[in-house]
C-alpha positions in Angstrom: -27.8 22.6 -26.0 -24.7 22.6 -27.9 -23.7 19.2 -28.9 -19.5 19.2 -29.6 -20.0 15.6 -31.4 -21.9 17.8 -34.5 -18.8 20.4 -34.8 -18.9 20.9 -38.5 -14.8 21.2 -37.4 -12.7 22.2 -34.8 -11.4 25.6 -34.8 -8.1 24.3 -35.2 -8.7 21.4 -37.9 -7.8 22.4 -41.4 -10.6 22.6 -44.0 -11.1 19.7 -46.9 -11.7 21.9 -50.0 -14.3 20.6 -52.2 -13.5 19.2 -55.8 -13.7 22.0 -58.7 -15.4 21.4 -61.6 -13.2 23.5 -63.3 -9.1 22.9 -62.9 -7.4 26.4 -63.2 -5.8 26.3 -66.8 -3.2 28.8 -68.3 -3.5 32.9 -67.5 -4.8 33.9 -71.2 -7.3 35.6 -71.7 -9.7 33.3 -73.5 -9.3 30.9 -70.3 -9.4 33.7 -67.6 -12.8 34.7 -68.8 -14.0 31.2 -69.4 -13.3 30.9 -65.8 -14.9 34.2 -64.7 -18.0 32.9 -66.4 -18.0 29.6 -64.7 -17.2 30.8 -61.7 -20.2 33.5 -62.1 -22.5 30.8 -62.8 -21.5 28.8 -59.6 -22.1 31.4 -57.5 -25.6 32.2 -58.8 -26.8 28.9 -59.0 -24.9 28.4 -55.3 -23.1 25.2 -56.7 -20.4 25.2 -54.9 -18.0 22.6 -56.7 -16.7 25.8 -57.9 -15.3 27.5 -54.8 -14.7 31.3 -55.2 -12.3 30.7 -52.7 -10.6 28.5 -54.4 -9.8 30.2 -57.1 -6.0 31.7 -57.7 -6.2 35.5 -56.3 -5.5 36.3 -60.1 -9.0 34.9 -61.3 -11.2 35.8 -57.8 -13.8 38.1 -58.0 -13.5 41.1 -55.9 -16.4 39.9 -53.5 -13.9 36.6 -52.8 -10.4 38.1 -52.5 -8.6 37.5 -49.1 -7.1 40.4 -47.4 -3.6 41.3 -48.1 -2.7 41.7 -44.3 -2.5 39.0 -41.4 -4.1 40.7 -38.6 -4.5 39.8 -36.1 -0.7 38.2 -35.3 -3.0 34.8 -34.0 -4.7 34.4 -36.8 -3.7 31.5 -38.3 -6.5 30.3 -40.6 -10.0 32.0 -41.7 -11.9 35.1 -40.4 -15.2 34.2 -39.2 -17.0 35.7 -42.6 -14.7 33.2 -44.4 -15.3 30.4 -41.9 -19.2 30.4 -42.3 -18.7 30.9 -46.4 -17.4 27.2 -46.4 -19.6 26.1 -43.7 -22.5 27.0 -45.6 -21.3 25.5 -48.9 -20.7 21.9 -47.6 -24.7 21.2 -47.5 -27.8 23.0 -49.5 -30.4 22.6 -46.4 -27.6 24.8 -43.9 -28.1 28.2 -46.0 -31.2 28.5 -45.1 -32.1 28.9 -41.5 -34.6 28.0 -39.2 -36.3 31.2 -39.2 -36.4 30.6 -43.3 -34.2 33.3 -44.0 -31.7 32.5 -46.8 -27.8 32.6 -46.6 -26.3 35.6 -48.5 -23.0 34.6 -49.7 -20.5 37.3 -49.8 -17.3 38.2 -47.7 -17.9 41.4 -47.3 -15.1 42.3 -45.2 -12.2 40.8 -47.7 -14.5 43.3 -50.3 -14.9 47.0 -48.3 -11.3 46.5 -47.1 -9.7 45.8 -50.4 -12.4 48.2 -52.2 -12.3 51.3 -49.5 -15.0 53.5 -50.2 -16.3 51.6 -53.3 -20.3 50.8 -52.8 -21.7 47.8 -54.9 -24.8 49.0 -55.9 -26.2 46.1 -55.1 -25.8 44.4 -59.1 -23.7 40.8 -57.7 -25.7 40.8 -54.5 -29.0 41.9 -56.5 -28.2 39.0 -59.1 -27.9 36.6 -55.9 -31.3 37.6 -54.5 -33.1 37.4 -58.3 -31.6 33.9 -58.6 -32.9 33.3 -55.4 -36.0 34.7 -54.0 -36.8 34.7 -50.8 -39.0 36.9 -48.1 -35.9 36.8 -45.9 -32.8 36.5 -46.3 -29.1 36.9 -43.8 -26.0 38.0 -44.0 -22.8 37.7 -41.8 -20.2 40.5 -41.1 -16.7 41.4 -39.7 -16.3 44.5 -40.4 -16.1 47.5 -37.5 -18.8 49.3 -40.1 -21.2 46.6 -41.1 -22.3 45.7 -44.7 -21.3 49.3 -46.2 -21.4 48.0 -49.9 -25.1 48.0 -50.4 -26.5 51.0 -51.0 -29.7 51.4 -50.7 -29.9 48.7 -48.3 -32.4 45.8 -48.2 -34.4 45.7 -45.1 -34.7 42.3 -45.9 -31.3 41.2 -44.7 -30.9 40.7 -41.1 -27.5 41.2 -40.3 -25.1 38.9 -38.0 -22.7 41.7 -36.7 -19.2 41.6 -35.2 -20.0 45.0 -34.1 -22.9 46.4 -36.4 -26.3 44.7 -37.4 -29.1 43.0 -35.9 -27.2 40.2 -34.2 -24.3 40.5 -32.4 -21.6 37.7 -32.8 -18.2 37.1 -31.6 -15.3 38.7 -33.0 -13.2 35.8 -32.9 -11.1 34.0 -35.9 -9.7 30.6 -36.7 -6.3 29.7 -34.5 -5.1 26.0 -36.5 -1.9 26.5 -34.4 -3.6 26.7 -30.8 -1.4 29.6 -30.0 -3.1 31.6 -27.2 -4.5 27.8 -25.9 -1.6 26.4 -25.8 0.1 28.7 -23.9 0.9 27.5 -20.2 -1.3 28.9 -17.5 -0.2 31.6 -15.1 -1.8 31.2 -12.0 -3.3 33.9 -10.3 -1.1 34.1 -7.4 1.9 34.0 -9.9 0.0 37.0 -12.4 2.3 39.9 -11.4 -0.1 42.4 -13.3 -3.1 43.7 -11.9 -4.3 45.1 -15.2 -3.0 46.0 -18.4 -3.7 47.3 -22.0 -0.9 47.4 -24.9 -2.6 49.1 -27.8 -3.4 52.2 -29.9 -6.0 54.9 -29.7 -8.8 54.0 -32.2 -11.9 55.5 -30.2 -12.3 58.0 -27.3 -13.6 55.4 -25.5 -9.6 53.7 -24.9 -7.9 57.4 -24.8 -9.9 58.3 -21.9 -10.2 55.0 -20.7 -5.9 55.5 -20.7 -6.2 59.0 -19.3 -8.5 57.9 -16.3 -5.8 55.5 -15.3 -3.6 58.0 -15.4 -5.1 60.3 -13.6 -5.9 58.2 -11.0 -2.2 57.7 -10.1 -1.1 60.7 -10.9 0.6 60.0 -13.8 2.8 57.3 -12.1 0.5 54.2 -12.1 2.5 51.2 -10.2 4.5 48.1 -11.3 1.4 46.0 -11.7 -0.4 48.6 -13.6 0.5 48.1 -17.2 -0.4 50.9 -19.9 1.3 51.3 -22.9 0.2 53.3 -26.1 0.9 51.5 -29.5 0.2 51.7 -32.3 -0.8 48.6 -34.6 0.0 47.9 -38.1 -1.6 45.8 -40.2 1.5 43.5 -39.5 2.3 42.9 -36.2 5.9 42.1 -35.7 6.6 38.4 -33.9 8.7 40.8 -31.4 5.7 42.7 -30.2 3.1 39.6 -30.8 5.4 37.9 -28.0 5.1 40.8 -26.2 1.6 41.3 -26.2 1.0 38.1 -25.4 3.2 37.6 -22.3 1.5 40.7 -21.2 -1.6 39.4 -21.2 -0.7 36.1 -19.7 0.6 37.7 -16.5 -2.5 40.3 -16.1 -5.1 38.7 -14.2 -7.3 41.9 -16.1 -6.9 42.6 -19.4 -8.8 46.2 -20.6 -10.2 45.6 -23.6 -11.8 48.6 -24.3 -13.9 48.6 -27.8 -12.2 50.3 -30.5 -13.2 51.5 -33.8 -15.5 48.8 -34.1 -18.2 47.6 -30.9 -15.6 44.7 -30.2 -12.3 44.0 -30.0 -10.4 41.1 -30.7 -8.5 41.2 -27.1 -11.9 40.7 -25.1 -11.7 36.7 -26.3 -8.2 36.6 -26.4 -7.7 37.1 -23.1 -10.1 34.4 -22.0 -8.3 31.8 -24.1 -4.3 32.6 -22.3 -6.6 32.2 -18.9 -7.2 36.2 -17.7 -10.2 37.4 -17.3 -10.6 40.6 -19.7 -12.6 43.9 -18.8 -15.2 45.0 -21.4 -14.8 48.9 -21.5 -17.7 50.4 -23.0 -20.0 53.6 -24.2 -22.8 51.3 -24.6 -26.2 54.5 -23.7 -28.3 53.5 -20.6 -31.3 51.1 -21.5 -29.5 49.3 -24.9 -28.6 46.2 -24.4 -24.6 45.4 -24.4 -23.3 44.4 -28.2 -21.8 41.5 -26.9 -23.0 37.8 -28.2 -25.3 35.3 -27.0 -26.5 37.3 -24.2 -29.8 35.4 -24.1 -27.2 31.9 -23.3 -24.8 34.0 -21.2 -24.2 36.2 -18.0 -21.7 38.8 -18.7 -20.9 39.6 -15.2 -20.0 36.1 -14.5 -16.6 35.8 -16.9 -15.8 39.4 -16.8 -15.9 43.0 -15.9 -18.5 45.3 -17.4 -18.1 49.1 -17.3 -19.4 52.3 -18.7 -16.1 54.7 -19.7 -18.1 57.3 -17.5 -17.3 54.9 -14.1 -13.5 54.4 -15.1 -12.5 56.3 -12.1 -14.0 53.8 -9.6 -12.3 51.1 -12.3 -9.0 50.0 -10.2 -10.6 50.3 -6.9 -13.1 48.2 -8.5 -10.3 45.4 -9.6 -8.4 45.6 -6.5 -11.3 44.1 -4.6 -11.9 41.1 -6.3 -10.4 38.0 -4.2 -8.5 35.3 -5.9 -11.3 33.4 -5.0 -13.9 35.9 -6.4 -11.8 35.6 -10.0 -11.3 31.6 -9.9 -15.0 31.7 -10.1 -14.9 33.9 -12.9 -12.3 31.4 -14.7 -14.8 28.5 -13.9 -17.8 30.6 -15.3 -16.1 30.9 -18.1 -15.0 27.2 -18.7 -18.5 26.7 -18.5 -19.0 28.5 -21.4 -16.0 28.4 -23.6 -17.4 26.4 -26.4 -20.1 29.3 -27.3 -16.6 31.3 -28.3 -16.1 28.5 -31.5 -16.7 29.0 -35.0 -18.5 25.8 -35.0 -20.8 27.2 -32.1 -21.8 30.7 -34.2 -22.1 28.7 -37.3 -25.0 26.5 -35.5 -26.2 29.6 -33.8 -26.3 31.5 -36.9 -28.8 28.2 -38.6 -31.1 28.4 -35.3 -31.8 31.6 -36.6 -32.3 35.6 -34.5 -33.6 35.6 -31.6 -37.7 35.7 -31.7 -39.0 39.5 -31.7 -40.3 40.5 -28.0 -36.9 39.2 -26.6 -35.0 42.5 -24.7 -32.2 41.0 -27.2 -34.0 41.8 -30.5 -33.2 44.6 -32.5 -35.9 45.4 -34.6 -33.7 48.3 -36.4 -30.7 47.1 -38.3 -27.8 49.9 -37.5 -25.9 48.7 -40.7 -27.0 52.2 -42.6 
């Protein structure tokens, strides 16, 4: 059971960087690569009094770099890859876990985004793994593609996914401002949306998801049937943050359809302003749902699960459900918020995958 008294840190306490070892110093050359050699032989030893992430951007190695956008417009602190990187470094016995597996220390979302289309051919990662052998070792990933900087691919790696791998795991981030929790509660009598979705066409999966809808009301869905096409830079204006957000406040459903990627953001976003999100999928018959912690939670408790196939039966579907119906649904989810913490995955993550034979194992990693 998840204990909230060993939190490593709340999702929205800031983050007490360790000491370094070695104090940035003036942007010469002699010192820049005095640091790049120190901070080489932190990382392969995995002494972490020298914090990649500490370093000035200047001086970071690619594999460390943050990304240059803020997305998405809650985001106010470190993705999830970033969150587990410092987790892991604050004590030698947490990288490995209790399967034995050892942690693989790399951001390698910050990397394929900043180095589109650039493959590692494994030489940082393969100097990791030579420093440190192991039978077993795992890796946690972000990105809508999965680890796509390896190539070949260890099949030794079992990969915690966001939405590729062997794992799934939330696709959440860290919110040190509270903003979608702190926002006040819409009740359902006072939601004046049945359902909604603001947001642009990254997989067939939302156009037809938006075309269903559409034809289902003939093109003229009603006042408390919000669809609206847009697109999202990587910068979200405050203007259409707001708007987002007050959308999603007053929908008592919010679509969340996946997009590129297995997940999407919006599917815990609307749990946290207190709506009750819609999970949109093309998931085939007979595979399990890559949603997290399936073998802890009962999907069809907190929200709606359907195949883009059976869209048309979709608002019929929501127009059923009683307010009492969906305050159970809000209380299921209560039940079960704390799983959707950084501080939960990283103690998930260190109990280690799920044992083979369970209907949730994947005994094929999909990371290619």
């Amino acid at each position: 059971m998840y204990n909230t008294k060993k939190r490593i840190q709340s999702t929205n306490a800031g983050y007490r960087t360790p000491k370094m070892s070695i104090a940035p110093s003036s942007a010469d050359s002699a010192s820049i690569e005095s640091r790049t050699i120190a901070w080489s032989a932190a990382l392969y030893r995995y002494d972490f009094t020298l914090n990649p992430l500490d370093i000035p951007w200047s001086t970071r190695p690619d594999w460390y770099k943050d990304q240059k956008h803020h997305y998405p417009p809650f985001k106010h602190g470190l993705y999830l890859e970033e969150y587990i990187f410092r987790a892991m470094s604050r004590c030698e016995s947490s990288r490995v876990d209790h399967a034995g597996r050892r942690y693989l220390p790399f951001l390698w979302t910050n990397y394929q985004i900043e180095n589109e289309n650039k493959t590692d051919s494994g030489s940082a990662v393969k100097l990791y793994m030579d420093a440190h052998p192991s039978p077993q070792y795992f890796a946690v990933v972000q990105h809508d593609d999965g680890i796509t900087s390896l190539s070949p691919f260890p099949r030794n790696i079992h990969v915690y996914g966001a939405c590729q791998g062997d794992t799934p795991i939330p696709l959440i981030y860290e919110d040190r401002t509270r903003t979608l929790l702190r926002q006040p509660r819409v009740s359902v009598s006072n939601k004046s949306l049945l359902c909604s979705f603001v947001g642009s066409m990254t997989h067939y999966v939302r156009r037809r998801m938006f075309d269903e809808i559409m034809r289902y009301y003939g093109d003229a869905p009603p006042a408390d049937v919000y669809m609206k096409m847009k697109y999202w830079s990587p910068s979200v204006p405050s203007s259409e943050a707001d708007e987002f957000l007050s959308t999603m406040r007053h929908s008592k459903f919010v679509l969340s359809p996946r997009g590129y990627g297995r997940q999407s953001f919006r599917f815990y976003e609307a749990f946290q302003v207190g709506s009750v999100p819609v999970y949109v999928h093309d998931t085939p018959a007979g595979t399990p749902l890559w949603l997290p912690y399936q073998e802890e939670i009962d999907y069809e408790k907190i929200c709606i699960l359907i195949h883009v196939d059976d869209m048309p039966s979709l608002i019929p579907r929501l127009r059923a459900v009683t307010d009492i119906e969906y305050q159970r649904m809000l209380a299921a989810y209560a039940e079960v918020e704390d799983k959707f913490t950084l501080d939960y995955l990283y103690e998930y993550i260190l109990r280690g995958p799920v044992p083979r034979g369970s209907k949730y194992h994947k005994s094929e990693s999909v990371t290619g």
